[in-house]
N, C-alpha and C positions, 0 to 999 in steps of 0.2 A: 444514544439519542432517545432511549425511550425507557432511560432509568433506571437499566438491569446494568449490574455489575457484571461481564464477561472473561472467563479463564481462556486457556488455550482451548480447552474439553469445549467447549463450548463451539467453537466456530470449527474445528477442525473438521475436514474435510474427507473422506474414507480413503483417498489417494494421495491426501498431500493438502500445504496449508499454504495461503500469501498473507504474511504482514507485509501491511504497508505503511508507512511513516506519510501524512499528508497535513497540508492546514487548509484554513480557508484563502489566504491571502496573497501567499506564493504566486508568481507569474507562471511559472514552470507547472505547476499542479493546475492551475487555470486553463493550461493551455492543453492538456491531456485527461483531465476528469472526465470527458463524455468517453475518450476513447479506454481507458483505467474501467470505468462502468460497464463499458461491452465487454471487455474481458474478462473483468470479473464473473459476470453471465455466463459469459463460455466455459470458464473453466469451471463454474460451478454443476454444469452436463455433465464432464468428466469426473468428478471426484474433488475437486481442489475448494476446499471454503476460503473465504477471505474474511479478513478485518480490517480496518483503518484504524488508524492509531494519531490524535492530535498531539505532537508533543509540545509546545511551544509555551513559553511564557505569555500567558494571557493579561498579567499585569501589563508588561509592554506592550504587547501587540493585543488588543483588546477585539481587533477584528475576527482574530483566532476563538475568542471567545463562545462556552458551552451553547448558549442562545445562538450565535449567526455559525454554529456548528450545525447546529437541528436545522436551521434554513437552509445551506449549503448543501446538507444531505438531501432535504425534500426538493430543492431545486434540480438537484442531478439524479433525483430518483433511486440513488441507494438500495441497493436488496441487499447488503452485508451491512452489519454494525459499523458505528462509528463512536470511538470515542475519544476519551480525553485522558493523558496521561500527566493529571493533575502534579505530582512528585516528580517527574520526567525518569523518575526509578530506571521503567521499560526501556525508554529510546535510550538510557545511557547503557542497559543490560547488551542490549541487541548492537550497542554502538553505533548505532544511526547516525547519522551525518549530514544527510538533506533531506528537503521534501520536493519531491519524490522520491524516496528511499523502500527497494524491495526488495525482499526477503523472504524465499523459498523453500518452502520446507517438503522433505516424503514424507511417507504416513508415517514413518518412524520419527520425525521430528530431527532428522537430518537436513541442515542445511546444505541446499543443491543450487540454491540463486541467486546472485548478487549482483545483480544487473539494474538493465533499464527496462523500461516500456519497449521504444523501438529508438529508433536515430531522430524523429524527432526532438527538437526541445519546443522552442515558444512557438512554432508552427508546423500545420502536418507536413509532412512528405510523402507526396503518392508515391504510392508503393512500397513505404516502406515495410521492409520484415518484421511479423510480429512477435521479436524476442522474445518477450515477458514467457506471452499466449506458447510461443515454439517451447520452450525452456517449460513450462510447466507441463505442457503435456507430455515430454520427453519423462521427467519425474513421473507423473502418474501411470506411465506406461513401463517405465524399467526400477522407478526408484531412484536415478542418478542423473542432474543435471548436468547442461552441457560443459565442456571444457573450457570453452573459449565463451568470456562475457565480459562483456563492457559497462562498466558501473553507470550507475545513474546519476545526472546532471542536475542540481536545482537550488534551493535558497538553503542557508546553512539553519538549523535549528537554533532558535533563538533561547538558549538556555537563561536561567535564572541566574543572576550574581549575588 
């Protein structure tokens, strides 16, 4: 959002990393962005950086678009980068598959999370457990996330044909 090209080096975090696969326009990303923002926070306390990552065709989906990305971000107040995975190179490297799509990494750059936020989808659930937040402090406390995880639920990435 603010014009700098971003590596991994870049956001990594001294205990561990979350890519996130998000758009703008997703119902499922709509409906967990503020709570996605507070965690992100948190885990940035601990050691964990994050990114977001846009992968979507912005020809089709023009709402996903670099401009109502930077609005998206300042409306939800963003303290991690967000950007655009103009080629969708990334999201097919990582094998992304929705949005909201997360991917947990130790410092070593081992993959330890392939989950969700929490049991939420398009509305909160008091109370519910906060996966994501649990699973990544687990990682920056041992290195190794948890065994048992429940993939994330949300719109399919709108690839280019």
């Amino acid at each position: 959002m603010d014009g700098k090209l971003y590596t991994l080096d870049d956001v990594r975090g001294t205990k561990g990393t979350l890519v996130v696969f998000i758009c703008n326009h997703c119902p499922y990303v709509r409906a967990v962005i503020r709570r996605l923002v507070e965690e992100a926070n948190a885990l940035k306390a601990i050691g964990i950086g994050t990114i977001a990552i846009m992968p979507n065709d912005t020809q089709s989906y023009p709402q996903d678009s670099f401009e109502n990305m930077k609005k998206f971000a300042q409306e939800h107040a963003f303290t991690f980068p967000y950007v655009i995975d103009e080629t969708q190179e990334v999201a097919r490297a990582y094998d992304a598959q929705c949005t909201p799509d997360f991917f947990g990494f130790n410092a070593d750059d081992e993959l330890q999370y392939r989950g969700r936020l929490d049991a939420s989808r398009m509305s909160i659930m008091p109370g519910a457990r906060r996966e994501l937040f649990e699973a990544m402090t687990q990682v920056a406390q041992t290195g190794r996330g948890p065994l048992e995880q429940t993939a994330s639920m949300g719109c399919s990435i709108k690839w280019r044909h």
